[in-house]
N, C-alpha and C positions, 0 to 999 in steps of 0.2 A: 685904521688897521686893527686896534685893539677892539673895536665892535665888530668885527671879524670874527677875531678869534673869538672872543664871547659867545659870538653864536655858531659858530662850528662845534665847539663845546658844549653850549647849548642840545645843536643837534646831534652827538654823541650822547648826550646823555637820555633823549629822546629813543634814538635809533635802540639803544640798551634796553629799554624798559619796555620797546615795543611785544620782544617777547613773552612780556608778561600782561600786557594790554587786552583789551578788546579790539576785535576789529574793528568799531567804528570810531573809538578814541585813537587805533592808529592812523585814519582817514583823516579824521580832524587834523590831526599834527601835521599828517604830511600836508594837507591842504593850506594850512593856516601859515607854515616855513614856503611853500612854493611862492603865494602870493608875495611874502614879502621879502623874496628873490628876487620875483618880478618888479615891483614895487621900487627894490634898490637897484637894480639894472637900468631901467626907465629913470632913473634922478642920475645915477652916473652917464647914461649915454647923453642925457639932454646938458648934464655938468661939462661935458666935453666938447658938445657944440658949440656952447656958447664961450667957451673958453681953450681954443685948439692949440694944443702944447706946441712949444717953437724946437722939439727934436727933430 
């Protein structure tokens, strides 16, 4: 949960500085946070498979 919030924060402080960015440093970032959504999506949905909560 706390590397959550790290990176929410992370990507606020991202998202802020966009304005002041180049275009293609702002491509980078969003490319580079997307992947490792995906990345963390894919280890949570397969974390769930193999271990299906008893609610």
């Amino acid at each position: 949960m706390l590397f959550l919030v790290a990176a929410l924060l992370l990507m606020g402080v991202v998202m802020g500085s966009v304005a002041h960015a180049p275009v293609s440093v702002s491509l980078v970032a969003a490319v580079v946070i997307g992947i490792w959504l995906a990345v963390f999506a894919v280890r949570e949905r397969n974390a769930r498979r193999r271990h299906p909560s008893t609610n």
